[in-house]
Each structure stands twice: as C-alpha cells, then as structure tokens.
Biopython code that builds the backbone (N, CA, C, O; Angstrom):
import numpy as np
from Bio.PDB.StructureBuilder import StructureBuilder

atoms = [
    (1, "UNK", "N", (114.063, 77.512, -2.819)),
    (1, "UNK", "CA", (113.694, 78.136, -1.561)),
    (1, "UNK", "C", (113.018, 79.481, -1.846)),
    (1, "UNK", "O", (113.457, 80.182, -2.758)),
    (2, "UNK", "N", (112.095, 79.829, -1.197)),
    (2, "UNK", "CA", (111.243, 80.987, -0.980)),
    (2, "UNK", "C", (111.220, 82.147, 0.047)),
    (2, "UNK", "O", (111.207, 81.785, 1.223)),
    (3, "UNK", "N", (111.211, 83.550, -0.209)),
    (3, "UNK", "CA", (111.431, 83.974, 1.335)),
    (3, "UNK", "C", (110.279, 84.426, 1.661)),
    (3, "UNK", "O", (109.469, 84.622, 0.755)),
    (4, "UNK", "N", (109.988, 84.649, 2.757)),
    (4, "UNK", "CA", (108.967, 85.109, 2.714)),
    (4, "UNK", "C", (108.928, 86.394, 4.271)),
    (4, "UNK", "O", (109.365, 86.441, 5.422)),
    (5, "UNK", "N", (108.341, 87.007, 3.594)),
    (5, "UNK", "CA", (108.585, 88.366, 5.313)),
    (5, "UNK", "C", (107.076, 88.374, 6.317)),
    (5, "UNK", "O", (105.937, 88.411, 5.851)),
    (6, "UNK", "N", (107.405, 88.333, 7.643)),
    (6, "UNK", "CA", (106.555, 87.688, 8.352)),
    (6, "UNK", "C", (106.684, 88.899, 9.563)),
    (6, "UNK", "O", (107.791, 89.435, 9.613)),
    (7, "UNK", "N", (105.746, 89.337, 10.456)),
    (7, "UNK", "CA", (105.767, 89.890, 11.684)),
    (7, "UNK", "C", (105.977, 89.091, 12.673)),
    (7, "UNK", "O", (105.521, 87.958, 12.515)),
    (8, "UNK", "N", (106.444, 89.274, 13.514)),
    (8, "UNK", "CA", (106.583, 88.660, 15.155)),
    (8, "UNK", "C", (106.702, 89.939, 16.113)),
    (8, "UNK", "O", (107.546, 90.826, 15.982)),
    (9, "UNK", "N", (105.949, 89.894, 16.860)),
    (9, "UNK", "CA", (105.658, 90.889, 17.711)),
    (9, "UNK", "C", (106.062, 92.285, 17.365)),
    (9, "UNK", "O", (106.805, 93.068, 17.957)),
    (10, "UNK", "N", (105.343, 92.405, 16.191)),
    (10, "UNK", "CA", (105.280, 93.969, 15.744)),
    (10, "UNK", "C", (107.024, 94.283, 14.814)),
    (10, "UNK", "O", (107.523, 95.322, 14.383)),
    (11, "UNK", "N", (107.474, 92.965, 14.819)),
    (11, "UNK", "CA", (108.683, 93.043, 14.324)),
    (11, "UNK", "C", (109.437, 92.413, 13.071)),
    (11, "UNK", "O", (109.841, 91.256, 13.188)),
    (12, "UNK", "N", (109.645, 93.078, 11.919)),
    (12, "UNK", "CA", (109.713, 92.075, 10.546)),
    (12, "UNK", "C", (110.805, 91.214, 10.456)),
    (12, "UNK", "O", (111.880, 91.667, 10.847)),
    (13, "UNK", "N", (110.777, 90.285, 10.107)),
    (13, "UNK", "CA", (111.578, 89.247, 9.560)),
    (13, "UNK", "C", (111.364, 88.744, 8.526)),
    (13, "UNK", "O", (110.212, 88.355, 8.333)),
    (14, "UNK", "N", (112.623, 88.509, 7.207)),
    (14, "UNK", "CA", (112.620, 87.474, 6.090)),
    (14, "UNK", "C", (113.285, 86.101, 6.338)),
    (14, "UNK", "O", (114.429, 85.678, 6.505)),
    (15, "UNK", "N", (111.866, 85.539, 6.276)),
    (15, "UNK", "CA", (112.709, 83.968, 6.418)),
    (15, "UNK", "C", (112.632, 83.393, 4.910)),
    (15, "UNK", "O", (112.006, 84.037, 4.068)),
    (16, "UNK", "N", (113.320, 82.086, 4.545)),
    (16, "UNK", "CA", (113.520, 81.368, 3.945)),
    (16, "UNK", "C", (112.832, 80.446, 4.400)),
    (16, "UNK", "O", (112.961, 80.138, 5.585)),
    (17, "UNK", "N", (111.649, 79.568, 3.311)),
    (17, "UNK", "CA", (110.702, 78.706, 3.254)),
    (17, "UNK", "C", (110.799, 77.693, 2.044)),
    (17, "UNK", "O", (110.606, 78.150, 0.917)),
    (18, "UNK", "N", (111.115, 76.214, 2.212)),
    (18, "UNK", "CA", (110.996, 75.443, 1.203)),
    (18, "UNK", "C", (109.808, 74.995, 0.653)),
    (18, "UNK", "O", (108.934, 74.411, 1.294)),
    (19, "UNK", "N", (109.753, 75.323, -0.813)),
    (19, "UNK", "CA", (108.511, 75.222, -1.524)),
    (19, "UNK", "C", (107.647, 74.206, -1.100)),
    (19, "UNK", "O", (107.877, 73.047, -0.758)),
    (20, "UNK", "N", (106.115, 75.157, -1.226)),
    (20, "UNK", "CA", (105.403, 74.345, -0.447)),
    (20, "UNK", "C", (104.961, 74.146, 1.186)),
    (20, "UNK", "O", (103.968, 73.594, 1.660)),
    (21, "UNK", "N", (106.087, 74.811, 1.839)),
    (21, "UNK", "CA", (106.037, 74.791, 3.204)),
    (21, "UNK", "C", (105.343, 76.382, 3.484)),
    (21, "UNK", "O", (105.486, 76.759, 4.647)),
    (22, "UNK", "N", (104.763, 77.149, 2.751)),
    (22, "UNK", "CA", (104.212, 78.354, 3.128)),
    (22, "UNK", "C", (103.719, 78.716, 4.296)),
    (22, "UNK", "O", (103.916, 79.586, 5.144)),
    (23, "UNK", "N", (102.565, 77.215, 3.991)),
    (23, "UNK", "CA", (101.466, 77.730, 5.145)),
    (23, "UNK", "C", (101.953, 76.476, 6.397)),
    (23, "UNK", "O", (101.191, 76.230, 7.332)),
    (24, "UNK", "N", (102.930, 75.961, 6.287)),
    (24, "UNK", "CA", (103.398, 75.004, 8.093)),
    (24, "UNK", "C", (104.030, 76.688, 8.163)),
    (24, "UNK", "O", (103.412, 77.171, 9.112)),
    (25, "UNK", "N", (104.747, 77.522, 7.730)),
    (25, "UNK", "CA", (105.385, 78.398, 8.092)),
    (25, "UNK", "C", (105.163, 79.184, 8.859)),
    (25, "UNK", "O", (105.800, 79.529, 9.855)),
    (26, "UNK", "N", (104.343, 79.487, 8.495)),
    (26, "UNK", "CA", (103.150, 81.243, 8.349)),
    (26, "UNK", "C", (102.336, 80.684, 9.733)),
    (26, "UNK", "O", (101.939, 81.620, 10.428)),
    (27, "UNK", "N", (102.023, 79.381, 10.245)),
    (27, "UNK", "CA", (101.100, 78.838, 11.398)),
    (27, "UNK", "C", (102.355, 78.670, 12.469)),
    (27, "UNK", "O", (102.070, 78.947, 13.635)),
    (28, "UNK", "N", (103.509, 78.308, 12.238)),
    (28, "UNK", "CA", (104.762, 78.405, 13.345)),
    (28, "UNK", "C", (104.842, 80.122, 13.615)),
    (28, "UNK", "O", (104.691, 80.658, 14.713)),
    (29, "UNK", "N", (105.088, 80.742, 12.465)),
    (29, "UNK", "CA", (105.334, 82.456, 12.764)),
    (29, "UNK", "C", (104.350, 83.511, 14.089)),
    (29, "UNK", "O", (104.556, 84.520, 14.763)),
    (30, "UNK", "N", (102.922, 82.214, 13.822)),
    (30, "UNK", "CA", (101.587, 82.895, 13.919)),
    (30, "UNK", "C", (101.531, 82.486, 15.545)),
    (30, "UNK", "O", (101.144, 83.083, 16.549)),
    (31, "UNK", "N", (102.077, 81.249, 15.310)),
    (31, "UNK", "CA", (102.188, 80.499, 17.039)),
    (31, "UNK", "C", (103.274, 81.518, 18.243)),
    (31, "UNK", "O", (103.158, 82.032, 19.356)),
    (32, "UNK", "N", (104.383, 81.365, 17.099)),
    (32, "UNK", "CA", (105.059, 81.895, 18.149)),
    (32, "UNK", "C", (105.091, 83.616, 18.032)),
    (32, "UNK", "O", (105.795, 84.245, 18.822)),
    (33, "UNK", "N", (104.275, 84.327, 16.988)),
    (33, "UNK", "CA", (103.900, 85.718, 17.525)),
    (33, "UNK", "C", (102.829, 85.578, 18.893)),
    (33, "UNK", "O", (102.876, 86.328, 19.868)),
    (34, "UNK", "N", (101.806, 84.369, 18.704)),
    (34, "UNK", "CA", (101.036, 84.327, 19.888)),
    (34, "UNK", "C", (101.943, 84.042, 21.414)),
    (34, "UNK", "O", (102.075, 84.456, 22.566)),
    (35, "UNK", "N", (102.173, 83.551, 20.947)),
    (35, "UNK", "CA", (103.102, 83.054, 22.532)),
    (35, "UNK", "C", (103.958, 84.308, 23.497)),
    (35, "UNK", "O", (104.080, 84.621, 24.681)),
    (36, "UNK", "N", (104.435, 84.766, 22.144)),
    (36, "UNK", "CA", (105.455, 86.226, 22.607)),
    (36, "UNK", "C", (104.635, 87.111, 22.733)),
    (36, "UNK", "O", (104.871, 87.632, 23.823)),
    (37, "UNK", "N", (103.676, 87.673, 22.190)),
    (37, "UNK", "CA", (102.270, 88.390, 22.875)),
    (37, "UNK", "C", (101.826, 88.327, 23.817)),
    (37, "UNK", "O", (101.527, 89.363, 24.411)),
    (38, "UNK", "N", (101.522, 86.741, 24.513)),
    (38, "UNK", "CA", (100.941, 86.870, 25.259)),
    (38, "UNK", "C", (101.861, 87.309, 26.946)),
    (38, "UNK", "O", (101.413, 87.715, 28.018)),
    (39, "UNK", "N", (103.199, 87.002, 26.514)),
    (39, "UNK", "CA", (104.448, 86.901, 27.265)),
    (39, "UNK", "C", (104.320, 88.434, 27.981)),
    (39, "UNK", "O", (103.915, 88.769, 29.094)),
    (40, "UNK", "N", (104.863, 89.231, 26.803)),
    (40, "UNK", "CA", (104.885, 90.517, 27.047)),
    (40, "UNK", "C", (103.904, 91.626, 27.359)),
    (40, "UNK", "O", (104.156, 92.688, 27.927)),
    (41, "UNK", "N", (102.342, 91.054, 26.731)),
    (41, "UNK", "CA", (101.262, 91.826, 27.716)),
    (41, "UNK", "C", (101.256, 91.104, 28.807)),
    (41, "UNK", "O", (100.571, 91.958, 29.369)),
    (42, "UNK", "N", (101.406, 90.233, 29.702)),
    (42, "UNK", "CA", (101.509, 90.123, 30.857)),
    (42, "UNK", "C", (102.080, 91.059, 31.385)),
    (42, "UNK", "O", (101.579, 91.426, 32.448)),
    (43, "UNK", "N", (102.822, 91.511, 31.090)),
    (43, "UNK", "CA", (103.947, 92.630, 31.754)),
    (43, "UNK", "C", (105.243, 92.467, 32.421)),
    (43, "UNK", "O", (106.120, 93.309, 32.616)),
    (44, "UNK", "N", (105.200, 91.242, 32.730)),
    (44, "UNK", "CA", (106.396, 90.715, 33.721)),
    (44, "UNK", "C", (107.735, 91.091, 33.115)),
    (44, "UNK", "O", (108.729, 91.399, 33.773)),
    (45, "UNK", "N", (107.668, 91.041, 31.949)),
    (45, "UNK", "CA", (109.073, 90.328, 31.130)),
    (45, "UNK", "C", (108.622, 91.505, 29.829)),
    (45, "UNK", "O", (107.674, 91.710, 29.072)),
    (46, "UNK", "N", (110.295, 92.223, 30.220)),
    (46, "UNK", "CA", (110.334, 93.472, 28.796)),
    (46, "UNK", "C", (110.733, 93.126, 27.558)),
    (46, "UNK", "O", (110.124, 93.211, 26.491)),
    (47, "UNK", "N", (112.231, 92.575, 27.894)),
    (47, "UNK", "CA", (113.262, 92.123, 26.857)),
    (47, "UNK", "C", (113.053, 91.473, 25.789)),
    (47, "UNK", "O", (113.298, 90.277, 25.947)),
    (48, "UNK", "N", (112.727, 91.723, 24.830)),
    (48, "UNK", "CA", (112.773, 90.766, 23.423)),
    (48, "UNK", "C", (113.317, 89.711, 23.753)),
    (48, "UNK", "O", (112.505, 88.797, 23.890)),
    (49, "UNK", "N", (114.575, 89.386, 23.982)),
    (49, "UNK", "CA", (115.114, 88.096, 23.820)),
    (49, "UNK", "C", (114.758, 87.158, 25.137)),
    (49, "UNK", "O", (114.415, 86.007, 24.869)),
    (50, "UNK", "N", (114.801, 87.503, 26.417)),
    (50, "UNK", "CA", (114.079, 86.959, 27.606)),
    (50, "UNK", "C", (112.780, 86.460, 26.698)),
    (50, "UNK", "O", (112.784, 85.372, 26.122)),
    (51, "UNK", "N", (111.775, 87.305, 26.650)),
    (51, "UNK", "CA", (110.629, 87.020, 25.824)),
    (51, "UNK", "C", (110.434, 86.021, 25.095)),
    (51, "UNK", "O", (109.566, 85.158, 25.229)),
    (52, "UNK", "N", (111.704, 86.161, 23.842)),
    (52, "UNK", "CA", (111.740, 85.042, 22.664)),
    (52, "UNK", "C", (111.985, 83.500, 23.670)),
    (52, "UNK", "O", (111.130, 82.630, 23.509)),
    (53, "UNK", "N", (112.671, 83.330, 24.265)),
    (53, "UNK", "CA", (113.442, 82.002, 25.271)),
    (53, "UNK", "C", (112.173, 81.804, 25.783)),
    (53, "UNK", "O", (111.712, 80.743, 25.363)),
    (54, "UNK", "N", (111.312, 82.484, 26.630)),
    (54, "UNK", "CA", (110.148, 81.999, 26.835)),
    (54, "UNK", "C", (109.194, 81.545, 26.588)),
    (54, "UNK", "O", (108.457, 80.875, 27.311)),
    (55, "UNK", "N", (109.056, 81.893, 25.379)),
    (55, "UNK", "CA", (108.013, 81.441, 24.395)),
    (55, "UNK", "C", (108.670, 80.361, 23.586)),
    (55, "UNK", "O", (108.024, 79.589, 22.877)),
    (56, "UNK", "N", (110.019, 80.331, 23.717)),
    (56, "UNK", "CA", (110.954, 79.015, 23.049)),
    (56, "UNK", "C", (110.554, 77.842, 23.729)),
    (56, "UNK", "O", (110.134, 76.859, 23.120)),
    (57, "UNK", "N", (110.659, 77.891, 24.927)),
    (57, "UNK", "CA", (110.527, 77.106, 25.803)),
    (57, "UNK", "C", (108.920, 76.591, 26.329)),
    (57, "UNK", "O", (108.828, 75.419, 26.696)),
    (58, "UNK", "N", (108.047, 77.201, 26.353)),
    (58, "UNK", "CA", (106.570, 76.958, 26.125)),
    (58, "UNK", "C", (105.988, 75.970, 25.278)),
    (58, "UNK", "O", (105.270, 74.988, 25.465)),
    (59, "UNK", "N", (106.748, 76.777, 23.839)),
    (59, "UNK", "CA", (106.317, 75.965, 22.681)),
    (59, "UNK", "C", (106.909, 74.806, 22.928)),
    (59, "UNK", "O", (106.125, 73.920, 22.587)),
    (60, "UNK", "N", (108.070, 74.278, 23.422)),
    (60, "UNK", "CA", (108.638, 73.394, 23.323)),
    (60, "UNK", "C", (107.818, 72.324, 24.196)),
    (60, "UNK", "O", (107.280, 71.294, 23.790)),
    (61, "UNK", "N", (107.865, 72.860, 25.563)),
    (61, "UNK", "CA", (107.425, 71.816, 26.454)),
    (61, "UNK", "C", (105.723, 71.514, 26.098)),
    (61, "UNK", "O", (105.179, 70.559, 26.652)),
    (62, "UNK", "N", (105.144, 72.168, 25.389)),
    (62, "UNK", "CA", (103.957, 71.731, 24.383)),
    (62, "UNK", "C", (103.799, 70.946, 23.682)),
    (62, "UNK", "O", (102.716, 70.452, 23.369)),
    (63, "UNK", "N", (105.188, 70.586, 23.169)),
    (63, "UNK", "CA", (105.477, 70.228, 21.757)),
    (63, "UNK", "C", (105.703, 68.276, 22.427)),
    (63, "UNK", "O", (105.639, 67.233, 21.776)),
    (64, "UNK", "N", (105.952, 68.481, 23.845)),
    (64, "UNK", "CA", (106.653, 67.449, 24.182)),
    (64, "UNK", "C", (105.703, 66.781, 24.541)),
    (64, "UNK", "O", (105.759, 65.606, 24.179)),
    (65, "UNK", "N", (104.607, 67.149, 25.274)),
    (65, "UNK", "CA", (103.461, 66.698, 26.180)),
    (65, "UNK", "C", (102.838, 66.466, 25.001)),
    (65, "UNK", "O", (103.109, 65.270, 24.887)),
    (66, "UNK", "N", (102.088, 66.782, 23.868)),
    (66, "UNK", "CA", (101.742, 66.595, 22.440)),
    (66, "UNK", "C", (102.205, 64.975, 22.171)),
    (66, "UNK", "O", (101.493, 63.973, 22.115)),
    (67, "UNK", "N", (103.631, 65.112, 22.032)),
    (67, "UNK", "CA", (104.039, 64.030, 21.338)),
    (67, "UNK", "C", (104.301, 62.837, 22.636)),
    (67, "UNK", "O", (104.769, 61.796, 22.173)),
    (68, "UNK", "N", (104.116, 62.805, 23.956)),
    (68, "UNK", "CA", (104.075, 62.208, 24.738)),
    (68, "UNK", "C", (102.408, 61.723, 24.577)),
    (68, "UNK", "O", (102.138, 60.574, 24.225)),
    (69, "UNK", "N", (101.525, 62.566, 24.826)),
    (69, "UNK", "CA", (100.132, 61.844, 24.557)),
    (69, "UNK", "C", (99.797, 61.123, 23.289)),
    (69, "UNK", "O", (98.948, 60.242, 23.428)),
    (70, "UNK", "N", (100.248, 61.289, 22.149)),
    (70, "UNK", "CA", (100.048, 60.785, 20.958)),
    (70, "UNK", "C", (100.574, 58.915, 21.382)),
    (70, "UNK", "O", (99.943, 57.858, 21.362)),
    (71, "UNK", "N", (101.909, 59.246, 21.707)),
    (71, "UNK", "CA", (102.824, 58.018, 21.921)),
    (71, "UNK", "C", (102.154, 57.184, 22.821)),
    (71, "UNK", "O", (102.133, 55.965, 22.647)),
    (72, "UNK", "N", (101.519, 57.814, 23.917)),
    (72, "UNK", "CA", (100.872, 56.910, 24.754)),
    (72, "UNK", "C", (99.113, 56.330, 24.352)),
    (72, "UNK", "O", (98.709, 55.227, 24.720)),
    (73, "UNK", "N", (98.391, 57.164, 23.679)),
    (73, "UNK", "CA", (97.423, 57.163, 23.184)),
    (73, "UNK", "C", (97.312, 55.888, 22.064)),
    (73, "UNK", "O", (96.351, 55.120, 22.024)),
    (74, "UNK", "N", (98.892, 55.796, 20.858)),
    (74, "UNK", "CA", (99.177, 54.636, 20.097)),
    (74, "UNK", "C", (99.392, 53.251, 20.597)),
    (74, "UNK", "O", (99.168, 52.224, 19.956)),
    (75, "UNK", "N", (99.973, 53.355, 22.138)),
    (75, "UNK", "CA", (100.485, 51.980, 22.746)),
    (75, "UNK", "C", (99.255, 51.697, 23.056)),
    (75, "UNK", "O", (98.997, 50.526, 22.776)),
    (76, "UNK", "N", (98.238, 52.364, 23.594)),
    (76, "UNK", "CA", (97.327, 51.781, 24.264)),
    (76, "UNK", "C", (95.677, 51.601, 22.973)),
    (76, "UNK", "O", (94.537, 51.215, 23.232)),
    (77, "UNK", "N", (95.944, 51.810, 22.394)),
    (77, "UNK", "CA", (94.856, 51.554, 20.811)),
    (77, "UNK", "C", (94.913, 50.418, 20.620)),
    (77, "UNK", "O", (93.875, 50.059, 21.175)),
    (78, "UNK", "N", (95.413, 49.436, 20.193)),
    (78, "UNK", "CA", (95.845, 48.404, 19.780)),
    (78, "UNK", "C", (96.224, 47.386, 20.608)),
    (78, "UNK", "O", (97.221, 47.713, 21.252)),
    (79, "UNK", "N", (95.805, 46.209, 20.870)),
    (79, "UNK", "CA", (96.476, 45.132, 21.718)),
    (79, "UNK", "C", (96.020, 44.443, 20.759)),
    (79, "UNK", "O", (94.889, 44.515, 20.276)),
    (80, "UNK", "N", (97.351, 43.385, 20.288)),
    (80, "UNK", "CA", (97.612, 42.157, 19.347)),
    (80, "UNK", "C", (98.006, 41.552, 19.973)),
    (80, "UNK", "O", (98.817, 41.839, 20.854)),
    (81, "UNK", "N", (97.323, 39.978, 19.591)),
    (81, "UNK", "CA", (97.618, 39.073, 20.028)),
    (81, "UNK", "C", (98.495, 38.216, 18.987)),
    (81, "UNK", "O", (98.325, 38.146, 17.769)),
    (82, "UNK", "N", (99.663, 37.461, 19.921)),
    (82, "UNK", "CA", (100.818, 36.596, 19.320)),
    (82, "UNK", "C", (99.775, 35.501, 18.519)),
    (82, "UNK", "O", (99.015, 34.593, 18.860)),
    (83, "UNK", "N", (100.156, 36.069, 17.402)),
    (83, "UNK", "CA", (99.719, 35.189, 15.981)),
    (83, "UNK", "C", (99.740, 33.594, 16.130)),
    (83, "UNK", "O", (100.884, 33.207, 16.366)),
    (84, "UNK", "N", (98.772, 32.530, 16.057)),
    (84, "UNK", "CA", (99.234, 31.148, 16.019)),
    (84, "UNK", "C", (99.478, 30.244, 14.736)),
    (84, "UNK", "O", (100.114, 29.218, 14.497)),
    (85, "UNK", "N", (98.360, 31.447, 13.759)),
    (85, "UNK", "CA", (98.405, 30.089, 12.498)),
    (85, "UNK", "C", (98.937, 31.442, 11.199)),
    (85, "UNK", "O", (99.032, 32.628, 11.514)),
    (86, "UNK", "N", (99.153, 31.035, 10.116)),
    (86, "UNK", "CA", (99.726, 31.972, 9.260)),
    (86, "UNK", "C", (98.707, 33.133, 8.909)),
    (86, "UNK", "O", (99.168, 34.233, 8.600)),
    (87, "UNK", "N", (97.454, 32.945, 8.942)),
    (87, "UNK", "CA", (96.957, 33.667, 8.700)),
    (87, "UNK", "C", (96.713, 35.163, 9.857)),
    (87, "UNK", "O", (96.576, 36.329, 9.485)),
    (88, "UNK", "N", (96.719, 34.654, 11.294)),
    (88, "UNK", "CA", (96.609, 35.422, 11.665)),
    (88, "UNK", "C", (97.824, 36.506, 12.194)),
    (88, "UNK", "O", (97.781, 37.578, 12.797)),
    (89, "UNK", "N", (99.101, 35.527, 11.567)),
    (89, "UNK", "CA", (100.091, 36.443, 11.442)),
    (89, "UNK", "C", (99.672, 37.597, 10.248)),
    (89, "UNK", "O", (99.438, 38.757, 10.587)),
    (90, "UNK", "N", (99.611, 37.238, 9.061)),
    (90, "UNK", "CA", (98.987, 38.531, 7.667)),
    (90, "UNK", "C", (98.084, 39.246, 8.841)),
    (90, "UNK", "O", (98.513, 40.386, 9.022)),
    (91, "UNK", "N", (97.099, 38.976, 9.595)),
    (91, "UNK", "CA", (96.247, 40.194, 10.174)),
    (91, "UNK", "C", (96.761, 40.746, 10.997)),
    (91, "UNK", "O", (96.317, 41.874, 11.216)),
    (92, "UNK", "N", (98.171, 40.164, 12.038)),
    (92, "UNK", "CA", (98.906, 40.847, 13.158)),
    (92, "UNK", "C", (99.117, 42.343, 11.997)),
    (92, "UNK", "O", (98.751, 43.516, 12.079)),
    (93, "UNK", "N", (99.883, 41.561, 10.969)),
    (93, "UNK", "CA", (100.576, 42.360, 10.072)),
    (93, "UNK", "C", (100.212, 43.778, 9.910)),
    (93, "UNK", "O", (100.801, 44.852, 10.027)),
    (94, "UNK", "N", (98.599, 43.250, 9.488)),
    (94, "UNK", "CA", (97.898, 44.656, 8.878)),
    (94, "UNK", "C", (97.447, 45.547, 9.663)),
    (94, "UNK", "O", (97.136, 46.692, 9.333)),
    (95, "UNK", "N", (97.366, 44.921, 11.095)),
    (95, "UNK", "CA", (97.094, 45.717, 12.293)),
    (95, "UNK", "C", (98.177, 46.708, 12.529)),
    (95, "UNK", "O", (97.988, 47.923, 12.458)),
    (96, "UNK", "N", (99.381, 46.122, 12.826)),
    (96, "UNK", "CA", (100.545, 46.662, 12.998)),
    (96, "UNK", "C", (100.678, 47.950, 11.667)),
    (96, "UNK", "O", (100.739, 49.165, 11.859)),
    (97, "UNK", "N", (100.693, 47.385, 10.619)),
    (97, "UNK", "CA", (100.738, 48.554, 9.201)),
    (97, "UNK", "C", (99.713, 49.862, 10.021)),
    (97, "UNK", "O", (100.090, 50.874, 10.611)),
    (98, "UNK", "N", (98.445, 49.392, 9.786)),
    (98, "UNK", "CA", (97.632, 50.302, 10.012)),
    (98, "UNK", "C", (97.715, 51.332, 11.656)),
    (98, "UNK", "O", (96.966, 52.242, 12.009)),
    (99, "UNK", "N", (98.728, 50.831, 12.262)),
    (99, "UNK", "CA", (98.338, 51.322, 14.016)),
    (99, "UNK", "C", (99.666, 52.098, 13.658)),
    (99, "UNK", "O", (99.669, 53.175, 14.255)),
    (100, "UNK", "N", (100.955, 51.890, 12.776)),
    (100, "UNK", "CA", (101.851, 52.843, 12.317)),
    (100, "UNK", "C", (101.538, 54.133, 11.291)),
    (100, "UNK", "O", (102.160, 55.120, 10.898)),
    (101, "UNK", "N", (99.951, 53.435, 11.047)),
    (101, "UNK", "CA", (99.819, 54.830, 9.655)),
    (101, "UNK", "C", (99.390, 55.500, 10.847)),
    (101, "UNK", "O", (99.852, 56.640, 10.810)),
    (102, "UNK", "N", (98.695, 55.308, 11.920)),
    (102, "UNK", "CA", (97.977, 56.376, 12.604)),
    (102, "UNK", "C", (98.880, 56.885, 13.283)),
    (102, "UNK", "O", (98.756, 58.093, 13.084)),
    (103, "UNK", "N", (99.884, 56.692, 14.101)),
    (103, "UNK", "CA", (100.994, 57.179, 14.344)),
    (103, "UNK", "C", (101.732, 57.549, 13.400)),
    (103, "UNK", "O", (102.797, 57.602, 14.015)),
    (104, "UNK", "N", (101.975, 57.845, 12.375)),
    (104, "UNK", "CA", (102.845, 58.758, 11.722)),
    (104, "UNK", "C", (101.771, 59.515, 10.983)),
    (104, "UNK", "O", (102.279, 60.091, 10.021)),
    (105, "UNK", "N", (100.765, 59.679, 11.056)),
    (105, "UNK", "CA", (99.533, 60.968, 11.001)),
    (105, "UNK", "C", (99.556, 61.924, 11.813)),
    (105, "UNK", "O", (99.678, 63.139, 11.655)),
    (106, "UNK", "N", (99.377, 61.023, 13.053)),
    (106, "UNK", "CA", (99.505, 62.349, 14.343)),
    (106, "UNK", "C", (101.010, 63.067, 14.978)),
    (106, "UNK", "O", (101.047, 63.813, 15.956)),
    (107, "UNK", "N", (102.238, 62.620, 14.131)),
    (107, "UNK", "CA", (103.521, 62.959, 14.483)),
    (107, "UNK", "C", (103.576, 63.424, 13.242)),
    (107, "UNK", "O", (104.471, 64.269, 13.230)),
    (108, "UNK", "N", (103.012, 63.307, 12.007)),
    (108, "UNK", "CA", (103.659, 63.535, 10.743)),
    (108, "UNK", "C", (104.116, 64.853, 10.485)),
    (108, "UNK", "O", (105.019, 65.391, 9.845)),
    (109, "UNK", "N", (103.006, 65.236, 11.336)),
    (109, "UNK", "CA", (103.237, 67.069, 11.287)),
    (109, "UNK", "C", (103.965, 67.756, 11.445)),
    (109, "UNK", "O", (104.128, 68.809, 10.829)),
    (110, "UNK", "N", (104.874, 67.136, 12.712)),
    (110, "UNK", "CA", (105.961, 67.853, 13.105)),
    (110, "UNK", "C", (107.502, 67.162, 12.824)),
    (110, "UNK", "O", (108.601, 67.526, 13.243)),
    (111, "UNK", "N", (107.198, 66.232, 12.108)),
    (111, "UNK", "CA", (108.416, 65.400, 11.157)),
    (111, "UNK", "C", (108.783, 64.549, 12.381)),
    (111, "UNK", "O", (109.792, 63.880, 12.157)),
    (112, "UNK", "N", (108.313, 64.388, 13.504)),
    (112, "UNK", "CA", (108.849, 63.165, 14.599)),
    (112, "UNK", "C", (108.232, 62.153, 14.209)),
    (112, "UNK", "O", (107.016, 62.210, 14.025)),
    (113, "UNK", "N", (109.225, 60.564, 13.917)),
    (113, "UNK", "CA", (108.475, 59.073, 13.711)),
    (113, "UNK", "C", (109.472, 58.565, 15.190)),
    (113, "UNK", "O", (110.534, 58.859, 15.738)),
    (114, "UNK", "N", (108.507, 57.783, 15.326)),
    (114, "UNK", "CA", (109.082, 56.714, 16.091)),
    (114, "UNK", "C", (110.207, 56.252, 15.588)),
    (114, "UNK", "O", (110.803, 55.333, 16.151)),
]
sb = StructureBuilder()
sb.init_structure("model")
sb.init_model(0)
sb.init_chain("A")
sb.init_seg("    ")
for serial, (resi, resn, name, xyz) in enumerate(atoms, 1):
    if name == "N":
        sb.init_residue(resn, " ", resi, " ")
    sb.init_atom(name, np.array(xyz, "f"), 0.0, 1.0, " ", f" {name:<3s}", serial, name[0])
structure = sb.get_structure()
C-alpha cells in the first residue's frame, strides 16, 4: 500500500492507495474536490461535513444513473435469437461472450459486474 497526500477543498489528507491505483485515486480526490467546490461557492451550505454528504450523495446518485444507462444500453444492443442447430448455438455463444466483454468495460471501472 501507498499513501499518498491529496487536497480536498483547500484541505490535506493522507490516504492509503493500492499499488497501481494512483491515478483511479487522484481522479476520485479530483471529482469529489469538484463537487465540494462547487457546493460551497454556491453559498448555500457552510459546513464541511453538510458539504461532504452532499457531494456524497451527488456523486452517488451519478454513479447510479451511469450504471443504470450502461445496464439498459447492454439489454438493448444485442437481440439473440434461440439457437436451432449446433452451430448457431457456438454463435449465440460468442455473441453472448462478446455483449459481456462490453459490459464489463463500461462497469469495469467502477468494479460493478452484473
């Protein structure tokens, strides 16, 4: 493990990063300094931690609609038809292989599989 010290809204933190994970790190740190930036120049909302929950919650429901369009975007790519002779079972096959690589490309990122 690696640590590494990072700003968030003008504020330092050492996190712990598993090798290799530098830069997913450093783009989460970068997201959610953006988010909490943009929170608190609005003006509405003073509190650091109000702040942090808000931007918790942003990212999140982002995170959801993301992986809701991906999911729906995969069902609807692909229509296979029920295989009749052996062969076109091997091509259901490779369809199916290949319509899972693309779905775990566009989820891979954030470690969600089906």
């Amino acid at each position: 493990m690696k640590q590494i010290e990072v700003q968030i809204m003008g504020q330092g933190y050492l996190l712990s990063c598993p090798d290799g994970g530098e830069a997913m790190l450093l783009q989460a740190v970068s997201r959610v300094d953006a988010a909490m930036c943009k929170i608190r120049d609005a003006g509405k909302v003073k509190a650091r931690d109000r702040i942090a929950v808000l931007a918790s919650l942003n990212l999140a429901f982002e995170l959801s609609e993301a992986v809701a369009k991906a999911q729906a975007a995969a069902a609807a790519a692909v229509v296979v038809p029920a295989p009749s002779t052996p062969a076109q079972a091997t091509e259901t096959d490779q369809l199916m292989r290949e319509l899972m690589q693309r779905v775990d490309t566009v989820l891979g990122a954030d470690g969600q599989l089906l």
